[in-house]
Every structure is written in structure tokens, then in C-alpha cells.
N, C-alpha and C positions, 0 to 999 in steps of 0.2 A: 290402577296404579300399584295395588299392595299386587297382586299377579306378576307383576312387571317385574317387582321388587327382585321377588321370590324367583322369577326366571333369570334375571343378570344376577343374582348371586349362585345358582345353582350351575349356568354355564360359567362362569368365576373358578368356582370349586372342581368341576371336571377338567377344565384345560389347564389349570393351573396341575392339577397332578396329574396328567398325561405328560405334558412339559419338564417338570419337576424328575416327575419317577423314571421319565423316558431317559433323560438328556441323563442320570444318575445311570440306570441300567448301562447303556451305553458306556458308560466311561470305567464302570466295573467290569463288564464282558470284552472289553474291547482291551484292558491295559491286566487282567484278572488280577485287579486289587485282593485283599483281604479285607475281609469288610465282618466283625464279629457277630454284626446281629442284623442282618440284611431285613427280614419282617420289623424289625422294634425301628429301623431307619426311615423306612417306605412310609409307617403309621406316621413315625413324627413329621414327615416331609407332606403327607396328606391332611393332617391336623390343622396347620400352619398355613396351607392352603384355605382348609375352610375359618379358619379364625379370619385369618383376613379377607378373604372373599366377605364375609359378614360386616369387619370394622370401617371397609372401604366403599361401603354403602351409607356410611353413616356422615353427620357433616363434619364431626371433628376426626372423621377414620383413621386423615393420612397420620395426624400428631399420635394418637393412638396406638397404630402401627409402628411408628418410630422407637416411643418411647419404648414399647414393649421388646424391641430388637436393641436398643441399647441398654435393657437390661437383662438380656439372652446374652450379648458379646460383652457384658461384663463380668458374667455369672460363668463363660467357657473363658475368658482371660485369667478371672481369679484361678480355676479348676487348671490351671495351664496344660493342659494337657491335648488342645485342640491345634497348638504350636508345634509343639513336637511331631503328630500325626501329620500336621501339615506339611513339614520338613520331610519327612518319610513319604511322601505324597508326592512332591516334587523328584526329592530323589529316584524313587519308581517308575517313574514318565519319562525321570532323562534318560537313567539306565536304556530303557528300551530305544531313544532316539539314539544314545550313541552309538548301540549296535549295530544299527541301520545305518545312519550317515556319519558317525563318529565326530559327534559335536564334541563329547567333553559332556562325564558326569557330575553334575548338581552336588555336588559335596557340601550336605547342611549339616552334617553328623545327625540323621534320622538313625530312629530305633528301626535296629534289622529284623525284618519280624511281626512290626507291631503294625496292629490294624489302623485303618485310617476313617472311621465312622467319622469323626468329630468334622472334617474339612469336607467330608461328603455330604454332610447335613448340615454343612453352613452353605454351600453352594446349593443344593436341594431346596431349602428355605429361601435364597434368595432369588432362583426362577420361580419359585411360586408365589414369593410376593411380588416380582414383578408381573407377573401375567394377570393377578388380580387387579393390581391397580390398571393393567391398561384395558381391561373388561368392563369394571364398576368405575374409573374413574372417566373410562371414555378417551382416553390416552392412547399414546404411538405404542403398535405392536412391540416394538425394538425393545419394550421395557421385561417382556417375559424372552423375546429371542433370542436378545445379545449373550446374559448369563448360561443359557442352555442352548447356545448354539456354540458357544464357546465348549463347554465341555466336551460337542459331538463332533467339533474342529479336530481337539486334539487327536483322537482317533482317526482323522483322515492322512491324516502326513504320514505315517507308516502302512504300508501294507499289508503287514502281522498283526492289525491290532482292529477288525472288523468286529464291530459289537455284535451281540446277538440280533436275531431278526424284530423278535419279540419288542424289547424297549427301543429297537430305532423305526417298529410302527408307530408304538405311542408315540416318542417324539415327532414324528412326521405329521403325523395324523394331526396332535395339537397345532403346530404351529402354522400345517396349513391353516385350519380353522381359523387363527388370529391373521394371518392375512387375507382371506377371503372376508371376513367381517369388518376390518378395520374401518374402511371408509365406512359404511353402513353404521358401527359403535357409534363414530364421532359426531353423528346429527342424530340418534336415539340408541339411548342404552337397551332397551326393549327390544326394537328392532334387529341391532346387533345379535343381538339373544336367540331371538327366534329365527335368524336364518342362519346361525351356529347350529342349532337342532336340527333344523331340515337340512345342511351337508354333512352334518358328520355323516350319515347311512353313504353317499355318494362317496366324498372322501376316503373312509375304508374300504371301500369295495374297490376304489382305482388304486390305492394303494396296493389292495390285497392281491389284486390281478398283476401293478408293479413285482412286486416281491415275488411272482409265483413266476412269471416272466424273464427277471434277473434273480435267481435263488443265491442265498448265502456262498454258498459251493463254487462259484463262480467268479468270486471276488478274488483272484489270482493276479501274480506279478508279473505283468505284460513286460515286464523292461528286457528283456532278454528277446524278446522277437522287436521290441522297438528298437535295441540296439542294433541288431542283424541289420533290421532296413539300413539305420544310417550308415554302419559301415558299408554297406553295399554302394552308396550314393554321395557321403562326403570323402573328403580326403582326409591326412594325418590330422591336423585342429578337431575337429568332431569326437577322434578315437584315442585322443589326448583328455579332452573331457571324458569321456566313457570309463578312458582305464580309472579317471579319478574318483568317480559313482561308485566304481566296482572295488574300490580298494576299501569302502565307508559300509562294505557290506560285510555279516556274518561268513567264514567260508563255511564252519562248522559243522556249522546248522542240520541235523539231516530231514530235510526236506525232500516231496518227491521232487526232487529235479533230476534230468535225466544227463545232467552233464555238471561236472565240475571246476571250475575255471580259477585253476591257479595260480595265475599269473595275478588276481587280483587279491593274493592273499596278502596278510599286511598283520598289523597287531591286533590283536585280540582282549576286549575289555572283560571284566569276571563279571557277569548280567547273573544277578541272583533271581531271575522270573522266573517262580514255578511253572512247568509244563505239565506234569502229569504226577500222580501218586503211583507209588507201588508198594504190594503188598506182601512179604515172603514170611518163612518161616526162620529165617537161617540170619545172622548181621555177617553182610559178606560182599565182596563188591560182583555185580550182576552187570553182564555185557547185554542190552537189550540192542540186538539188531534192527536197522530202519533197511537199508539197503546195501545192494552193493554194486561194481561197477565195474565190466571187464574189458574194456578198452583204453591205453594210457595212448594220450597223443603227445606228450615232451611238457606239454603247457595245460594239460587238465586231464578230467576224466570223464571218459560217456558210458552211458548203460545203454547195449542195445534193447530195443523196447518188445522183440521177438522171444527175446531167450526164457524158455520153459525150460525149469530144473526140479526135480526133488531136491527134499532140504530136511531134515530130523535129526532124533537125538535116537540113541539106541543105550544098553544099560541100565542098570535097577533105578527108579523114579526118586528123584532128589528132594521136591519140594509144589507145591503147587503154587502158583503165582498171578497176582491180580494186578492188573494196570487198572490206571483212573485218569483220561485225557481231561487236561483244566481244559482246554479252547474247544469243547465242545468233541471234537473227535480227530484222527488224523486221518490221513489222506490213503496211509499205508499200519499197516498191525507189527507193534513191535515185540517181538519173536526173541523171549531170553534163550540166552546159549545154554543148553540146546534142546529146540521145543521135544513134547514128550510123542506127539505126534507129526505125522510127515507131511509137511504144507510141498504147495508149489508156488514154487518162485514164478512169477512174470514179469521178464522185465529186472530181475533182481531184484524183485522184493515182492510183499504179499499185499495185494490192491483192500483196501478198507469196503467194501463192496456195500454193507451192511450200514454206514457210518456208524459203527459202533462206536462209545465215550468210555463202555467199562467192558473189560472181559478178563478171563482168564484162560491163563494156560499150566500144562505141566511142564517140568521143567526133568531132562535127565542128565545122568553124570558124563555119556562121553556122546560124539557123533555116531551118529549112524551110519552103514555105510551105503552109499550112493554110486549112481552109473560113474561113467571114466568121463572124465569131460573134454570136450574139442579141445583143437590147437588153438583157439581162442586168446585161452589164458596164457597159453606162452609168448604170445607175440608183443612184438617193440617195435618201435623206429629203427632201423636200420643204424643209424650211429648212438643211437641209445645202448642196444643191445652189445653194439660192438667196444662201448668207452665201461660198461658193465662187467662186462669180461676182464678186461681188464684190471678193474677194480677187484674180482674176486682173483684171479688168478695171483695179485701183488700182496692180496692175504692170506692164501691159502684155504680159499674159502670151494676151489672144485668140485670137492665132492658132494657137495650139495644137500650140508646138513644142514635143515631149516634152524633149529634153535641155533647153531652157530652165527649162521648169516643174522639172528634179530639179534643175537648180543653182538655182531658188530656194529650192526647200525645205530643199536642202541646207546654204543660206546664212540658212536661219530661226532656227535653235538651234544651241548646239555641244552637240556629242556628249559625254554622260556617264551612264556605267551607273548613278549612284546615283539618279536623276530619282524623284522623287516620284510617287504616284499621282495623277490627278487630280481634283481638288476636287471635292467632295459635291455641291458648288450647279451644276457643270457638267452639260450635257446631252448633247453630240456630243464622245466624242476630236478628232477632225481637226482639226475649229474652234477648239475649246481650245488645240494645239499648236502649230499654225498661228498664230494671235492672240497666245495669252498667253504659253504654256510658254519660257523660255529655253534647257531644256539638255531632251534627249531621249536616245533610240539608237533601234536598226534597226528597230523596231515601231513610235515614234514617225514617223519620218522615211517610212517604205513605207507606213505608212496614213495619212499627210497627201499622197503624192505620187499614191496611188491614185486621192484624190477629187477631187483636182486635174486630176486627166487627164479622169476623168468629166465633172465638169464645163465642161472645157474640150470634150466630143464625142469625146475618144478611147478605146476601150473598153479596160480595165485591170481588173487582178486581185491579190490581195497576195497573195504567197506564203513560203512558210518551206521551213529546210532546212536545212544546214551551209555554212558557207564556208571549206575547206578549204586549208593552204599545203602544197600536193607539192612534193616532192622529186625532182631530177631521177633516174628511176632507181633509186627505193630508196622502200620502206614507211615511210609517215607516220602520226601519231596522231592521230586528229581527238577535243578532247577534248568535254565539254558545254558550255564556254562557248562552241565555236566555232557554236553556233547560230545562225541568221540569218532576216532577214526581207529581202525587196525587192518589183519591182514586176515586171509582166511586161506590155507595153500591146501592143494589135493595132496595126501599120502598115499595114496596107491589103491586104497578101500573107500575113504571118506575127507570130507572135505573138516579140514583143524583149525580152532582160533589161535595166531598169535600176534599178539599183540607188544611191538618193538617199541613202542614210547616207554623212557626211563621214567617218566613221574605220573605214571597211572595211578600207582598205588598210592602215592607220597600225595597227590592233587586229591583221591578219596577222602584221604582222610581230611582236610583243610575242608571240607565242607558237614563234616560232623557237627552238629548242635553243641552249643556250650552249656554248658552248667546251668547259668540264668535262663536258657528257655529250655530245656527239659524241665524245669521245675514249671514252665506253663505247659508244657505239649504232650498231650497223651501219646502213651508209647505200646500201648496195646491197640491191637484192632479187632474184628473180627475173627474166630477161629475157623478155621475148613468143616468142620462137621456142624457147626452153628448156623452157616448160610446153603442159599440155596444158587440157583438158576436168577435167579430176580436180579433186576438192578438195584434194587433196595439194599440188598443184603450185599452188595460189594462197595456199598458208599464206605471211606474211608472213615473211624470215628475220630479222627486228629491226624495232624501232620508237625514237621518240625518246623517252618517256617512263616508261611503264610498258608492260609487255607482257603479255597474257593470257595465263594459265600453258594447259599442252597436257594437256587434260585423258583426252586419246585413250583413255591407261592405265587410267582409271575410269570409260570407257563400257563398255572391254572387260570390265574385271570386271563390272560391273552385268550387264551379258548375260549372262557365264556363273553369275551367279551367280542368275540369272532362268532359265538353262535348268534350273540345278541344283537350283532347288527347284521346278519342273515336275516334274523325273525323280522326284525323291524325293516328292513328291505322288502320281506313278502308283505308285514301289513302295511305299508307305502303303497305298493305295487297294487293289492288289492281293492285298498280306500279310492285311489285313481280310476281302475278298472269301473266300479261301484256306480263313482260320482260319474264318468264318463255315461255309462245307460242311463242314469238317474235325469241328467243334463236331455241325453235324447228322447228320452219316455216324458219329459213334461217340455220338451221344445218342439219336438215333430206329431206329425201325426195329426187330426182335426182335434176340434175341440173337445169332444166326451173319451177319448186316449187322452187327450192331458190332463181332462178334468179329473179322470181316473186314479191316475199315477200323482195328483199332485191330494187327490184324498187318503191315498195308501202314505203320504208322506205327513199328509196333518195327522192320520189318524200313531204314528209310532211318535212324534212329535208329544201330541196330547197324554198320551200314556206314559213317557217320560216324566212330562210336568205332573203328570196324575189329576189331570182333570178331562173334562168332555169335549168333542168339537163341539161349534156350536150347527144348532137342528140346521139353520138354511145352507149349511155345506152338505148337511147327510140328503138333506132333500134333492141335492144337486147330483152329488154324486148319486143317487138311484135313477135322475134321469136319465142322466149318461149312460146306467147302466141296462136297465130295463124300458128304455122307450126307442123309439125312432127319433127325438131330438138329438140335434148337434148344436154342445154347447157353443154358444157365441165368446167374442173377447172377454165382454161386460160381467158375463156370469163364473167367469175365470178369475177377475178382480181380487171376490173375498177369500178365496184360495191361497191368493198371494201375501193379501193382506194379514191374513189369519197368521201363514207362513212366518213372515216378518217379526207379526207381534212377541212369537211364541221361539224367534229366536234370541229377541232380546231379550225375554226372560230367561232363557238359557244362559245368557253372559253373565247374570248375576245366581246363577245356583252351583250349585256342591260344583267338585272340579269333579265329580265320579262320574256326574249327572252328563259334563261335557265331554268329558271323556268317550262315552258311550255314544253319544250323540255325533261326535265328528269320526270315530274309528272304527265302531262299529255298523252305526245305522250310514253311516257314510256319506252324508246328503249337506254338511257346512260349505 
């Protein structure tokens, strides 16, 4: 019974914080909270687990566990500061929804900035005390799954917000466990117990072979090939809902997609989610290129996925500079204007081949210069080009000065992020925004100055990417809204950034740190002769915003706890093998083969208890061994019998003694 005890509390303790730590991991990597002290959170959420895995073994456990949680949420309600985090918490999860489907952000007036420990360690605490009590109390799984399935819900509705691989094993892994045992808990707690231990090695390994089968990398936004189908196949209704999916969506964003689709532009919310850090010498606004895209169809824009170009900066070396991807890495390497060496574009951008999270580059003062590029870049629609013309010729824009044509367009609309999508009856963006539109941003204003250059004979390309404000000297946050679009046109030698949005500059700066959190945000980072090659040495030491928690601690465990249910897979594998000869050497074969094999089995038995067979087995076994007799059933008997006795004394010694007995000597 006291074994029993000691087994359902210790399966208690582990599922509870597989569950707990899991369903937390998750909700950090997948939405990249700020979390200040990720190790001191995971400790308190596995503590809490085993407190109660222990009180809920007990008879007055459940009043036990209550009271002591109603004097935790009385002790963070005086402290009020678990409220506030919570507001902040919320507000960070709508942000991200509204980008995506444009619900409408969660306006609690949450601190901008401020970490959210407190709501993450009430939610933490509360799946691991639910998983306990349906372990030790024998209760419905739903009381550890609902809390921490809820958290790894929220992560599913958006497609940008896949947790790491790592905590959505653990959570996997546990909550199979609680329903492969449940019916089994609820007629013995022991039982339950002991056939938790024997799937966990199964469980991870299907998991493991899951994951390695479907890898993270793979978790991409199928809606754009789902759309295709349907327009292929329904009619106007179907592509009336579509355009309203697609109007709920980021355009910004530069992601690898190899097409742009403008017609589903619409307003744009200011999503303060960090995406990456960066590191410079200089406080200056930095254009970090994602892509670019040299084909305009009237209603978006495609990248052909063939096109190899050189790409560099040329002139005396400006700064060296360190990127730090939060979401683990991107897809593609973003390349500050203008790297210090000469990448190759494919595709219009440079492929993450590596999945690098952290690197650097140099950075130089002008372009470098590059081959002559195809007719490509000069091509339009046919009445694009031709309503273009027009347009430069009514301003006197012929002769085909780039900086003229971006101060016109510049000077066509003012800049506002809530701009409307464009009208139903319209057929070309450009000429739209150009002609009619009043107010725009960076997508309006870099694909009206693209076409313009075209048609003016200068070859040009739009491009996206972030437009980053460094800090002289110290790690900066580049968040989602700092996303951008400009232009990049051929001079004759080299391919030149410009950039025709009026509120580049004026938008930089509105995301400057305020007074109150520079006094929390370290403004220094690492200096260039200080670090190396390592990823160590490019970890950011502060940022101004929120900071990605250091997740190092829970890759380590995941490995060992990936080697550990390898090893315990092989000695499974092996104990089976064992017992399976052990079964055939005392079940086949005549009687002085069995009688043999079942002496080689008293005699490691005995040795364990530390005493002697008794003489009429040794006498037997030397028959078997040294004469012409074959043992009979009868003389088999006290083999068995001996066997028996000397297992039951096994049940009651050390657990070292049984240990050795079932996994090593392999014969229970």
C-alpha cells in the first residue's frame, strides 16, 4: 500500500508538470510573451505540482489545497499587481488576433512592456492542480486538460503563433498519458499509476516519430492554395467571403510569400509584438531588407521564384550588425541596406537555409555595383503603363529623375494607417492611389512610385522588410508594426534604396522608448571586439520593450529527457528480449534443460536474498547435469516452489533489491 502511495503521488508530480510547464511553454513561444524570470516561474509551477500531488493523497487534501490557494489569490490580489499583468496578457493575444482576423483590440489600459509572470503562474498552478487531483483523487482527466488545453487552444486560431516543438511535446505527451489511464485511475489509483510508467516510453517515441514526421517548419498557411481551389470551383458568394478573410489579414508583413495581394489591403492596426532584436553601433533608422518582387499585375505583386541576382553594398564599412529572430528563425535572412558582402538573391530574397535565430552582418555606406538587369523590371499592364504616362507627362516628371518622381508621390496622399481598401469598381492599385486615393502608407506610396519609375524607363522593384530605429550601442526591438515597403530602382551601375513614404521617419520615431522604460531597459549590449562566432555571445543583454524569455533551461531538459526515454526504451526492449529466452529455457526443452535453467534462476535469486538454495535443488540440478537421468514433472515441483517463495520475499525488501531483480536479472 505505502509503494502504491509513493507511485500515485510521484505519477501526480510528473504529469502534473509536463501539463503545467507544457501548456505554459506553449502559450510563451507561440504568442512570445515577456515573461522576466522564466527558470524562477517553471520552479514555482513544479513545486505547486508536487505540494499537491502529496496533500491530495491525503483525507482532508482537497480543504488543504483550497485553503492554501485562497491564501495565494489573496496574498497576489493584496500585491495587485497580478491584475495589471493580466490586462497586459489579454491585451497581447488580442493585438495578435486582430492582425489576423481584425476582431478589435482588448483595450484594458495594460502596462506596455510589462511582463506577465503573475497570470502565467496563476494559470501554471491551476493545471497542475488540476492534474493532481484527477491522478490522486481518481477523478475525470478534464480537470488537468481543460485549464491547459485552453492555453494551447489559444495558439491554434492564428497561424503565426505555433509554439515551440519542445513544450507542445510535454504537453502532448502528458495529457495523453491522463487519458490512456483514466478509466484504469478510476477503479485503482496504483494501477492507473503503473500503466502511466509503462506508456510514457511508447507515448514519446509516437510522439517523437509524430514531430519528426510533421516538423515545426511545416506549419504554414495553406489558405492561399485553399483559396485558389475555391475560386476555381464556386462562383461570386464563395470569393465574396474570401475577399473578406483577406481584408482581416496583415498586408505588411514581410513574409516569404511569393505574391502580394492588394486588393485585400484595408486598415492596419499598430501590433506592438516583438519580432526580432537588433544590434548596431550607430541610433539611426536601419532599412533591414526581407524581399523583393518584380512583377506588378494592377491588383498585387509576384516574385518570380527563378530569378538569381547579386545583391551588396560597396564603400568604406559602416557598422557591423546583429539580428536576434524572437519566433525561433525566419524563413528568409534580413540583409541591412547595404550588406557588406555580396549575397545572391533567389527568388528575390536570400533563403534561411541554415535556420539561423541569430547572425550577423556588415553593414556598408553605398550599393555596390551590379550586372544591368532584364526588361523585367520595366514591364506593366498595358493600360497601366499607358494611364502612367500620362500621369508623369501632366507633371513634368519625363525626364526620369527618381528623387523627383518619390517627392511626387510622396506629395500625392498623406500618410494614414487606417486607408481604406480599394473600391470594388477599381481595376489597377497604382492608378487608383495615384488619381483618387487621399491618404495611404508604405504599400500605397512604394507601389505607386514603382510604376512610376517604370514607366518613366527606369527599372525598379518593391520591396518589404522592417524599418528598424537602432540604438547607438545597445539591443533594440523591432516590433510587427515596424514593417515596411519601399522601392529599389537600377541607376545605371547599382541597384538604390528609395523610399517614397512621407511618415518613415515621423512613424520611427513614435516607437522610441519613453522615459519610464528606459529607466527599466538596459541600453547597452555587447560590444564587437567582446564577442565571438557563438550564439552566446550575440544573446541580446536588454531590449526596450518586452524581452524573449531564455528558454536554454527547457531545451536542456527536453534532450535529456529525449535521451531518457531512449535508454528506458532500450532497457524495455531488453528486459522483454531476456524474459522472452528465460520463458523458453524453463518451458521447452526435456526436463534436466529446464531443470537447469530454473537452477541458474534460484541460484541469482538466492544471492540477491543473500542466502543458500536449499541442498535437494543442488542435488537435482547435478543430476540433470552430470548423469543420464531426465528430470520428471515431480522433481521440477521444488524449483518452482523455491521460485515462488523467494519471490515473495522479494515484494517485501529494499526497492534496490527489486530493482535489480526485475531489470536487471530480468526473470519477474
Amino acid at each position: 500500500m505505502k509503494h502504491e502511495t509513493f507511485r500515485t503521488f510521484l505519477t501526480a508530480a510528473i504529469l502534473a508538470a509536463m501539463t503545467a510547464l507544457g501548456a505554459l511553454g506553449c502559450l510563451v513561444t507561440g504568442f512570445l510573451l515577456p515573461v522576466e524570470a522564466p527558470a524562477r516561474l517553471a520552479l514555482m509551477v513544479a513545486a505547486v505540482g508536487t505540494v499537491c500531488a502529496a496533500l491530495f493523497l491525503r483525507r482532508e487534501g482537497t480543504i488543504a489545497v483550497l485553503c492554501a490557494a485562497a491564501l495565494a489569490g489573496g496574498y497576489l490580489w493584496h500585491r495587485g499587481t497580478v491584475w495589471t499583468q493580466t490586462k497586459t496578457l489579454i491585451d497581447l493575444v488580442s493585438r495578435v488576433y486582430d492582425s489576423a482576423y481584425g476582431w478589435g483590440v482588448t483595450d484594458l489600459s495594460g502596462q506596455a512592456g510589462a511582463f506577465v509572470d503573475g497570470p502565467l503562474m496563476v494559470l501554471g498552478c491551476l493545471t497542475a492542480m488540476g492534474t493532481c487531483r484527477a491522478v490522486c483523487c481518481r477523478k475525470s482527466s478534464a480537470w488537468g486538460l481543460v485549464p491547459g488545453g485552453g492555453m494551447l487552444a489559444l495558439c491554434l486560431v492564428v497561424t503565426d503563433t505555433v509554439p515551440d516543438a519542445l513544450p507542445l511535446f510535454a504537453f502532448l505527451a502528458g495529457a495523453i498519458l491522463l487519458l490512456l489511464t483514466g478509466g484504469v485511475r478510476k477503479e485503482s489509483a496504483g494501477q492507473g499509476s503503473r500503466l502511466a510508467a509503462r506508456g510514457l516510453v511508447p507515448v514519446c517515441l509516437f510522439l517523437l516519430a509524430l514531430f519528426l514526421a510533421v516538423p515545426r517548419t511545416g506549419y504554414v498557411n495553406r489558405a492561399q492554395e485553399l483559396r485558389d481551389a475555391i475560386a476555381g470551383t464556386l462562383s461570386r458568394l464563395p470569393e465574396q467571403m474570401l475577399e473578406t478573410m483577406e481584408k482581416r489579414t496583415p498586408a505588411v508583413r514581410p513574409v516569404s510569400a511569393e505574391r502580394v495581394n492588394l486588393q485585400a489591403l484595408g486598415p492596419q492596426s499598430s501590433q506592438k509584438q516583438p519580432v526580432m532584436y537588433v544590434f548596431a553601433q550607430h541610433e539611426e533608422n536601419l532599412y533591414l531588407r526581407g524581399r523583393d518582387y518584380d512583377r506588378y499585375t494592377g491588383t498585387g505583386w509576384e516574385s518570380t521564384p527563378d530569378r538569381q541576382e547579386s545583391y551588396g553594398g560597396a564603400g568604406g564599412i559602416v557598422e557591423l550588425v546583429r539580428l536576434r529572430a524572437l519566433s525561433g528563425s525566419f524563413q528568409e535572412l534580413f540583409l541591412p541596406c547595404y550588406p557588406g558582402a555580396t549575397v545572391t538573391l533567389l527568388g528575390g530574397k536570400v533563403e534561411n537555409a541554415d535556420r539561423l535565430g541569430i547572425y550577423e552582418m556588415v553593414r556598408c555606406a553605398s550599393a555596390g555595383a551590379s550586372d544591368s538587369p532584364d526588361s523585367r523590371y520595366l514591364e506593366l499592364p498595358e493600360e497601366t503603363a499607358a494611364r502612367a504616362g500620362r500621369i508623369l507627362t501632366e507633371n513634368d516628371l519625363l525626364e526620369g529623375d527618381p528623387w523627383a518622381i518619390a517627392d511626387f508621390v510622396r506629395g500625392s496622399a498623406s500618410y494614414d494607417r487606417g486607408t481604406e481598401a480599394m473600391p470594388k469598381n477599381e481595376t489597377d492599385f497604382a492608378l487608383w492611389f495615384l488619381e483618387s486615393a487621399d491618404t495611404g502608407y508604405c504599400v500605397h506610396f512604394a507601389t505607386g512610385a514603382v510604376v512610376l519609375l517604370r514607366a518613366a524607363g527606369i527599372p525598379a522593384r518593391y520591396v518589404t522588410g522592417y524599418l528598424a530605429r537602432t540604438k547607438a550601442e545597445g539591443w533594440a526591438t523591432v516590433t510587427a508594426d515596424r514593417a515596411h515597403a519601399w522601392v529599389e530602382f537600377y541607376d545605371g551601375e547599382r541597384w538604390q534604396l528609395l523610399d517614397a513614404t512621407p511618415a518613415a521617419a515621423e512613424e520611427t520615431e513614435e516607437t522610441e522608448p519613453t522615459a519610464s522604460e528606459e529607466q527599466t531597459q538596459p541600453t547597452t549590449g555587447p560590444k564587437p571586439e567582446e564577442t565571438t562566432q557563438a550564439t552566446t555571445a550575440l544573446e541580446p543583454e536588454g531590449t526596450e520593450q518586452a524581452k524573449k524569455p531564455d528558454l536554454t533551461w527547457l531545451v536542456t531538459m527536453g534532450k535529456v529527457m529525449l535521451w531518457a526515454a531512449l535508454a528506458a526504451g532500450v532497457c524495455a526492449l531488453q528486459r522483454i528480449i531476456r524474459r522472452l529466452l528465460r520463458v523458453r529455457k524453463t518451458e521447452q526443452g526435456d526436463g534436466s534443460r529446464r531443470g537447469l535453467a530454473l537452477w541458474q534462476e534460484a541460484e541469482r535469486v538466492a544471492k540477491l536474498l543473500g542466502e543458500k538454495p536449499p541442498e535437494e535443488l543442488l542435488a537435482a540440478a547435478q543430476k540433470a547435469s552430470f548423469s543420464q537421468h531426465i528430470l520428471t514433472p515431480e522433481e521440477l515441483v521444488p524449483f518452482e516452489n523455491y521460485l515462488r517463495r523467494c519471490r515473495r520475499k522479494l515484494s517485501r525488501a529494499p526497492w534496490y533489491r527489486r530493482l535489480v531483480y526485475k531489470w536487471i536479472y530480468a526473470v519477474l
